[in-house]
C-alpha positions in Angstrom: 40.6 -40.3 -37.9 39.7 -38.2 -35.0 37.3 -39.6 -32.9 35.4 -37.8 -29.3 32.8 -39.3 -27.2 31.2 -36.3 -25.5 29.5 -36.9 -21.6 26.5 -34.9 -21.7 23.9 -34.5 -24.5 22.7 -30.8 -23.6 23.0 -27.8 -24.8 26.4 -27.3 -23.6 27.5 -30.6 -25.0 26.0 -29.4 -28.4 28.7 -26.3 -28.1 31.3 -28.8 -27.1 30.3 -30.9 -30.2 30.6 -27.8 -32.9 34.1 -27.2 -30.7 35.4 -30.4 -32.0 33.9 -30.7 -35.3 36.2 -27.2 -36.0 38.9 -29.2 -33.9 38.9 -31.9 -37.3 36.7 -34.7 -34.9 35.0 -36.8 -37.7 33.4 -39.7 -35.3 31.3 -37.7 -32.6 29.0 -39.9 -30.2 27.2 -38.8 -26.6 26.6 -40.6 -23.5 24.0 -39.3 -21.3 22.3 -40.7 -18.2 19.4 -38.7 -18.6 18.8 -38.0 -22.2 16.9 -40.9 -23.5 16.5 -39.2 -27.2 18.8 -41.1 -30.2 20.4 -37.6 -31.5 21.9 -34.5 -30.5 21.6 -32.6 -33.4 23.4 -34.8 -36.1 25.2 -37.0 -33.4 24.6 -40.0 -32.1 23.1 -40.5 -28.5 24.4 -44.4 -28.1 23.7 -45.1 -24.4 24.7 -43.8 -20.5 27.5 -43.1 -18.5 28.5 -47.3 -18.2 28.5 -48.0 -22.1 31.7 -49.0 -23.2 33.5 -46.5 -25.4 35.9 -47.7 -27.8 39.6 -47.6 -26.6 40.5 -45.5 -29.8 38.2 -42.8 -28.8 39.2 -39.3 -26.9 36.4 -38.4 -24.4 35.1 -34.6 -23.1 33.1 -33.9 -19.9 30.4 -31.5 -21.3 28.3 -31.0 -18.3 27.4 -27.4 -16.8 27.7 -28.5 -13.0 30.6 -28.3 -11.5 30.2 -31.1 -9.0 28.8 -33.3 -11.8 32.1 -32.7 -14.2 34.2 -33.1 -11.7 32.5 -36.4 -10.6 32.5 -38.0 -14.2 36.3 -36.4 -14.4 37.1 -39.2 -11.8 35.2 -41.8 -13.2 36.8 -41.2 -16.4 40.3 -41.0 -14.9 41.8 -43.8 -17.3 40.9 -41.8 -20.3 42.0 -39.6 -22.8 40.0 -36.6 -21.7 41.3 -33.7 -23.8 41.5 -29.9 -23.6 39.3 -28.0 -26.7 39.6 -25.0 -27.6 37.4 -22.8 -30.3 39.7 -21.7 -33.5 38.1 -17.9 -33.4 38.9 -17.8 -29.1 42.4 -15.7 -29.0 44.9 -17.4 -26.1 48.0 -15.7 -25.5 51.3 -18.5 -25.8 51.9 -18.7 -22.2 48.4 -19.5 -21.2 48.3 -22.9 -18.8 45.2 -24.8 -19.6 44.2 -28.0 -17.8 42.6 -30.8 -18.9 39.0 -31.4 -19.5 38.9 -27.5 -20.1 36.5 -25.7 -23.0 37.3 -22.2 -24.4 34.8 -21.1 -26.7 34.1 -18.7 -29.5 35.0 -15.3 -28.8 37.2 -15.9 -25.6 40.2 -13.8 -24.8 42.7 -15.2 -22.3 45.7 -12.8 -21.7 49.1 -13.4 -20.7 50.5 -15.0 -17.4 46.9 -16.8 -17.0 46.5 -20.1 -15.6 43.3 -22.4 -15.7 42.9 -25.5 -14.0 41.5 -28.6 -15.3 37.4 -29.2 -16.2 36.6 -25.2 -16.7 35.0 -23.3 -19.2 35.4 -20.3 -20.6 32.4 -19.4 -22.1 31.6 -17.6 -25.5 32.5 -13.9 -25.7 34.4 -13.5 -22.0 37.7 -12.7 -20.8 40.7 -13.5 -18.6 42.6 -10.7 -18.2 46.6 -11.1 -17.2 48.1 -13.1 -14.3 45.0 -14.3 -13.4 44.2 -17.9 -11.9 40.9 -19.6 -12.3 41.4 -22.9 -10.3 39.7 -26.3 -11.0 36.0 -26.5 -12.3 35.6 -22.7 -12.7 33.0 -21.6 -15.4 33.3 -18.1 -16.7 29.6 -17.5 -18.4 28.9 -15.5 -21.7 30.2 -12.1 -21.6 31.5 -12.2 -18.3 34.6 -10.4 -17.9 38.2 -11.3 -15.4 40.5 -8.6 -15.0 44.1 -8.8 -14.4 45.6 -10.2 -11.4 42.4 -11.9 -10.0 42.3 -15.7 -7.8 38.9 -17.4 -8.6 38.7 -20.5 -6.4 37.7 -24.3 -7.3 34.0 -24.7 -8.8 32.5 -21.1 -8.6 30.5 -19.9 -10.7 30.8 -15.8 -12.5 27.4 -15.4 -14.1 26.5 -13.6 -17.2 27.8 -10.4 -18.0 29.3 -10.5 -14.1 32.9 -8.8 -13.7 35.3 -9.1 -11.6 37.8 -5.9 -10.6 41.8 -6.4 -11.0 43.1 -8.1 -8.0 40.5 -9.7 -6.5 40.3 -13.5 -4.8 37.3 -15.1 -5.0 37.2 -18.5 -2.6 35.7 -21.5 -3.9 32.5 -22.7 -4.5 30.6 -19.1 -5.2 27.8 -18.0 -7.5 28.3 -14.9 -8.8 24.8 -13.5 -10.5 24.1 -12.4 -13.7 26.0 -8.9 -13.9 27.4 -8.8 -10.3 30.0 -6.7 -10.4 33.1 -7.5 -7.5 35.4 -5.2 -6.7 36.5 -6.7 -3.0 38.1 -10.0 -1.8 35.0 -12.6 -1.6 36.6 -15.1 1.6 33.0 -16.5 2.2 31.0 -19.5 0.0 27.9 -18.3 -1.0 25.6 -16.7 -3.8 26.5 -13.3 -4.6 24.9 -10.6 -6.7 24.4 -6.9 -7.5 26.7 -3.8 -8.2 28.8 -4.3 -6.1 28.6 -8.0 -5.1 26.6 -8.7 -1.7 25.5 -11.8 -0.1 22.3 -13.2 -0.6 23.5 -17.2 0.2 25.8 -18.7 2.4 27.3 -21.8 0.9 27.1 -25.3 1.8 
């Protein structure tokens, strides 16, 4: 029997959770060091982050921020933290995925692409040929990567944002809902409008 205890009893851990259920996980538990209710939806909230989960148990990272994920990534280091992947997202044969990483429904990763580990790829977007999204990327719902694009460690591409064909990205951006890039971004910072402009300098 399969069995997945999911880190992060939110909405996005409720995705994850429907993920693995189609996956064929029968046992399905969260940990949570915030939410204090006793279900997610038909699962199981049994405790925080320092409960002991079974040795016979695979574990996910289902939390939105990237800091956060990559944070309970380390802590979880000794475990089985696995890769899922939604059975209507369509992922060409050569696609790299790392650990910890989510594709969801509707998803279409081309050829030649490469994602590092802890990232999601978010319902109903795309990553377009020879692309690389490095580690902790999310790619939101409907946004859209096109070929031959560098998106660095933990940024954010917003809802509906897009991304032109040969584009790097640096680490650690926010791309707004529906910004639309179509020049190298080589500073940290929040990002938005057609085309992309900054509003934020990073940290």
């Amino acid at each position: 029997m399969k069995k997945l205890a999911i880190i992060g009893a939110g909405g996005h851990g409720k995705v994850v959770a429907d993920i693995a259920k189609k996956n064929g996980y029968e046992k399905i538990f969260f940990l949570d060091d915030c939410n204090r209710d006793d279900f997610l939806g038909s699962y199981p909230i049994i405790g925080d982050t320092d409960s002991v989960i079974p040795e016979d148990y695979d574990l996910f990272i289902a939390i939105g921020n990237a800091e956060t994920r990559r944070k309970m990534t380390g802590k979880f280091s000794d475990r089985n933290i696995i890769t899922l992947i939604h059975p209507d997202a369509v992922i060409a044969d050569d696609v790299k995925l790392g650990r910890g990483t989510c594709v969801m429904a509707g998803a279409v990763i081309n050829p030649g692409v490469a994602i590092g580990e802890g990232c999601i790829v978010n319902t109903s977007s795309s990553v377009d040929h020879d692309s690389v999204l490095d580690d902790y990327v999310h790619v939101s719902v409907g946004a859209h990567i096109a070929g031959t694009v560098i998106v660095g460690d933990g940024t954010w591409v917003g809802i509906g944002a897009v991304i032109s064909n040969n584009i790097n990205v640096c680490r650690n951006c926010m791309l707004g809902a529906g910004t639309v890039v179509v020049k190298d971004i080589l500073t940290s910072g929040t990002y938005v409008g057609v085309p992309a402009r900054l509003i934020k300098l990073g940290d």
